[in-house]
ZAVEXDO-479582 format. One record per residue (C-alpha): residue number from 1; residue in one letter; chain; x, y, z. Coordinates in nm, 3 decimals, m for minus. Example, Ala and Ser with C-alpha at 12.3 -4.5 7.8 and 13.67 -1.06 7.14 Angstrom:
% residues 2
1:a:A:1.230:m0.450:0.780 $
2:s:A:1.367:m0.106:0.714 $
% end
This chain:
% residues 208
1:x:A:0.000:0.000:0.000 $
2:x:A:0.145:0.347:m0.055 $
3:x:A:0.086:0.730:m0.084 $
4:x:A:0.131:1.012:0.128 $
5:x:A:0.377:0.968:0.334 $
6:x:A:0.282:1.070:0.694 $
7:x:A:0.462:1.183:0.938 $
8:x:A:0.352:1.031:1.333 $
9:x:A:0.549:1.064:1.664 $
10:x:A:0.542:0.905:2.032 $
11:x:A:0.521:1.143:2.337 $
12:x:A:0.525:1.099:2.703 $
13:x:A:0.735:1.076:3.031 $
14:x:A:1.006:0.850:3.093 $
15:x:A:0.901:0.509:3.142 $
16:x:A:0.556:0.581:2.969 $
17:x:A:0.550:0.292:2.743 $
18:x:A:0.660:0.441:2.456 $
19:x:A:0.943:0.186:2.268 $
20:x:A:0.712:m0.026:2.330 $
21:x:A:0.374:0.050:2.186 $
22:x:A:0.584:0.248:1.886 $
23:x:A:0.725:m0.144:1.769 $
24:x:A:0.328:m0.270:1.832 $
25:x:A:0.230:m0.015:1.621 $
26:x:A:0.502:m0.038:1.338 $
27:x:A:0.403:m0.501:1.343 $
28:x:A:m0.017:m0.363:1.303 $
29:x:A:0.070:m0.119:1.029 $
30:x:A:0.316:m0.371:0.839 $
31:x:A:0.013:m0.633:0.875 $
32:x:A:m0.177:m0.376:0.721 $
33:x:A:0.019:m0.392:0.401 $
34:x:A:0.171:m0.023:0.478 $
35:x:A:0.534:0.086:0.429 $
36:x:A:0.693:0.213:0.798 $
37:x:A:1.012:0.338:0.882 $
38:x:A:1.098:0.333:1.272 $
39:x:A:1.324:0.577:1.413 $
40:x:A:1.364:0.767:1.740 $
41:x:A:1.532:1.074:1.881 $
42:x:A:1.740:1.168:1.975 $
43:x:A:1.888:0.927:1.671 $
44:x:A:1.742:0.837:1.391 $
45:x:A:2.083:0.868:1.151 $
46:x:A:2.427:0.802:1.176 $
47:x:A:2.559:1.157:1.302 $
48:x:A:2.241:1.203:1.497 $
49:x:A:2.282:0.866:1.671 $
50:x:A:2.651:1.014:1.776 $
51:x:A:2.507:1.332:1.943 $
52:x:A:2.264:1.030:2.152 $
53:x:A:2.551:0.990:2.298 $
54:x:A:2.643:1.259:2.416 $
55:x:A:2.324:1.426:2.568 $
56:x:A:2.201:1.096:2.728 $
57:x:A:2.473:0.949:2.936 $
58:x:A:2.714:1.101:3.208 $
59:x:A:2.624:1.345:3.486 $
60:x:A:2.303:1.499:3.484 $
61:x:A:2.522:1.854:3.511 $
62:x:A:2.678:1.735:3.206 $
63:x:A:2.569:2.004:2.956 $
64:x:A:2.338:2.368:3.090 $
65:x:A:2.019:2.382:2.920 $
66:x:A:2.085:2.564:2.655 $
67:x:A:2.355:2.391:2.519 $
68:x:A:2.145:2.042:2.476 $
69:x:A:1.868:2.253:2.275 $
70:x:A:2.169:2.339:2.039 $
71:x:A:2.247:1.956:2.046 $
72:x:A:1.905:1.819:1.971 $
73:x:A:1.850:2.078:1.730 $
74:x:A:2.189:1.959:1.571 $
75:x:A:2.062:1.570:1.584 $
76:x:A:1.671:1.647:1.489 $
77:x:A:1.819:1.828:1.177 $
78:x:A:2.006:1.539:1.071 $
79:x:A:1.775:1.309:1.113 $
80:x:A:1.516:1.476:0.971 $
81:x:A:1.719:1.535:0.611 $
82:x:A:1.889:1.219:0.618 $
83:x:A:1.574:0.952:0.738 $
84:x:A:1.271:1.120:0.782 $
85:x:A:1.196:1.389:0.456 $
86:x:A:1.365:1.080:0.211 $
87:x:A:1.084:0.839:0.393 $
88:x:A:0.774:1.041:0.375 $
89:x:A:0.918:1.150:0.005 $
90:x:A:0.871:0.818:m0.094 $
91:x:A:0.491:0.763:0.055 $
92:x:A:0.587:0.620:0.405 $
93:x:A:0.459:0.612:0.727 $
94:x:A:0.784:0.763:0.974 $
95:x:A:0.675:0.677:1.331 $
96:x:A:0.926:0.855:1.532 $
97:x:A:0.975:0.724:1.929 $
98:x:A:0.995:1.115:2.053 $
99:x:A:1.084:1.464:1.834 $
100:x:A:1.079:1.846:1.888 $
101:x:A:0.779:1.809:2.110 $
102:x:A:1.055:1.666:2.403 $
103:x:A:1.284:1.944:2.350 $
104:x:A:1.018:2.178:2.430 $
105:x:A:0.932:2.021:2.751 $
106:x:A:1.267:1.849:2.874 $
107:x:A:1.510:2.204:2.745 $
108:x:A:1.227:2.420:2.686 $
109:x:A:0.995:2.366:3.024 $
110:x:A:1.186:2.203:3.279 $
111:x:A:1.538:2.321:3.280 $
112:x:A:1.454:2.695:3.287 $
113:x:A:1.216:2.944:3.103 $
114:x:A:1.369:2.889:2.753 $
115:x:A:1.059:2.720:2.534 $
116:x:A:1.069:3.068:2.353 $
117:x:A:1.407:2.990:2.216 $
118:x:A:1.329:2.611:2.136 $
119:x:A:1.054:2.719:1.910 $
120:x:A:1.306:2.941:1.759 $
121:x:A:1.542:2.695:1.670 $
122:x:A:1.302:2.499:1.575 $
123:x:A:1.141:2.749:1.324 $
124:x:A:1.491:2.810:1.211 $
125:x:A:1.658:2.467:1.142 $
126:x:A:1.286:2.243:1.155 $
127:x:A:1.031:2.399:1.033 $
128:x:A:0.800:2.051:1.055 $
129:x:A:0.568:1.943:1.276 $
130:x:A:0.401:1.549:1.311 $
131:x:A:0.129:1.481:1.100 $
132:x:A:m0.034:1.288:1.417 $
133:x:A:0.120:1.243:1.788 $
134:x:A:0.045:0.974:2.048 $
135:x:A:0.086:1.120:2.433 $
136:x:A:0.077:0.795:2.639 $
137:x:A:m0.012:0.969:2.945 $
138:x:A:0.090:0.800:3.264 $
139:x:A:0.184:0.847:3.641 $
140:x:A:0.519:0.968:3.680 $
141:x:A:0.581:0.764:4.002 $
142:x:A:0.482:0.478:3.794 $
143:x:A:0.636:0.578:3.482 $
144:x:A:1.025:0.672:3.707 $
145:x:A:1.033:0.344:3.830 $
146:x:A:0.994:0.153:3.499 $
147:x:A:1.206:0.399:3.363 $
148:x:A:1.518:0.303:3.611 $
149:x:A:1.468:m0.025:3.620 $
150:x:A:1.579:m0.092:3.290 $
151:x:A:1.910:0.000:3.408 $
152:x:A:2.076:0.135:3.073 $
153:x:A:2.387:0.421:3.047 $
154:x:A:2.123:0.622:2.890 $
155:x:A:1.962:0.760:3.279 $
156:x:A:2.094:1.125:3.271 $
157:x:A:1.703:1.267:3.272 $
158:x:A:1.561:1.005:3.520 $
159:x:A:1.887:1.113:3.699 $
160:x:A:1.697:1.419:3.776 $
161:x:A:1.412:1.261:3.945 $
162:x:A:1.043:1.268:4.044 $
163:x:A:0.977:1.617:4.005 $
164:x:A:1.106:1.642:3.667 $
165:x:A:0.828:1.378:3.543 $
166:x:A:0.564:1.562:3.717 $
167:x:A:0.673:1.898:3.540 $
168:x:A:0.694:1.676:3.206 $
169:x:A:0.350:1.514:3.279 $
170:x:A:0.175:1.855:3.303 $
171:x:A:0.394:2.000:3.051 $
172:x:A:0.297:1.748:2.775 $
173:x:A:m0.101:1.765:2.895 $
174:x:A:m0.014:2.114:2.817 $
175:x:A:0.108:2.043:2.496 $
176:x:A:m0.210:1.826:2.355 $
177:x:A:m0.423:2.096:2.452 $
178:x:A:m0.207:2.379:2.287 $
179:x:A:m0.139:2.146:1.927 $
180:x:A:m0.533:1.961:1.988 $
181:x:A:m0.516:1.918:1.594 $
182:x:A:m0.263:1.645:1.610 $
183:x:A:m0.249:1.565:1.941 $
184:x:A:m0.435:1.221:2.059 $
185:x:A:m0.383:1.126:2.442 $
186:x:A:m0.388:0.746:2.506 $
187:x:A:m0.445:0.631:2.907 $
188:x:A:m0.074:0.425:2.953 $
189:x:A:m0.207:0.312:3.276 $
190:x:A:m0.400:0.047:3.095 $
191:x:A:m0.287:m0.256:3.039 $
192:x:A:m0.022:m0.320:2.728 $
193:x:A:m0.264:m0.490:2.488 $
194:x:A:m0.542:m0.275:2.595 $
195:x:A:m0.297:0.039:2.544 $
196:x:A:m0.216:m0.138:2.218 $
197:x:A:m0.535:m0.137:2.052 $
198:x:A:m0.635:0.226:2.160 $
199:x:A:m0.347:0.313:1.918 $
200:x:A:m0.369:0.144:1.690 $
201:x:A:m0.741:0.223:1.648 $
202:x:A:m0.659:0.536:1.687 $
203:x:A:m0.384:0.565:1.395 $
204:x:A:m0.569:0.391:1.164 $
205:x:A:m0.896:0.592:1.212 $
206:x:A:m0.605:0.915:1.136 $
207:x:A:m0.460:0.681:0.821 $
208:x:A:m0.815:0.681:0.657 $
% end
């Protein structure tokens, strides 16, 4: 099956359920005779995969706030003219685990006042928004402890703890109400299969 390509991203606090529900989704839309490219962020190409690195592991003190909006911005515009405008070119369906909808809330929100200059950069160097994005909305006590006990390098955010979630929680409720056009908020506190089909009912009702 092809045409337009479209464009459809994965949102929500640490722990959330997102890798998850992002690979259900791809194995449903495959089975569905569609063409999907997975990717994530930060990642997604080769040079964006190698800034990953560098903003997700070591000390949470690592980099100030304003210097990982400079890196993500570096890695989302990578990715975005070296996998994502080449897949949706071609007619497919890019679901993306995360894009410039974290960067507003994790640089943007959380880590001082500086959304104004995220939306900058992102007008700047971006200039795309999703076609559709899943929030899988969840409670961040809930969604902290899944997140650290996968026990990966990659902890430097759940490094900064509960609080952080909470902000991101409201911050991304925040979000779906401000971008309610492409927005679609999924309860994550169901469980997995249940969680499942709500997307994927979801995506397909968008797809038609």
């Amino acid at each position: 099956m092809s045409g337009i390509g479209r464009f459809i991203t994965f949102e929500g606090i640490d722990g959330s359920g997102k890798s998850t529900q992002i690979h259900r989704l791809a194995e449903t839309l495959r089975n569905a005779g569609h063409n999907v490219v997975l990717t994530r962020e930060p990642g997604g190409s080769p040079g964006a995969e190698d800034i990953r690195k560098l903003v997700l592991e070591g000390d949470p003190d690592r980099w100030s706030a304003e210097t990982e909006i400079l890196l993500f911005t570096a890695a989302r515009r990578d990715h975005l003219e070296r996998t994502i405008l080449p897949a949706l070119a071609a007619g497919k369906i890019v679901l993306c685990d995360r894009f410039a909808d974290s960067t507003r809330m994790y640089q943007g929100l959380s880590r001082g006042d500086l959304r104004a200059i995220v939306d900058q950069l992102h007008s700047l160097m971006i200039g795309r928004e999703p076609d559709l994005t899943i929030l899988i909305d969840m409670d961040p006590a809930t969604g902290l402890s899944r997140a650290k006990s996968r026990q990966t390098a990659e902890e430097r955010f759940e490094d900064f703890g509960q609080g952080l979630q909470e902000q991101m929680r409201k911050g991304f409720l925040d979000l779906s109400r401000q971008y309610a056009d492409r927005f679609r908020v999924i309860d994550g506190a169901q469980d997995i299969d249940d969680v499942a089909s709500d997307i994927a009912r979801t995506v397909l009702a968008e797809l038609a």
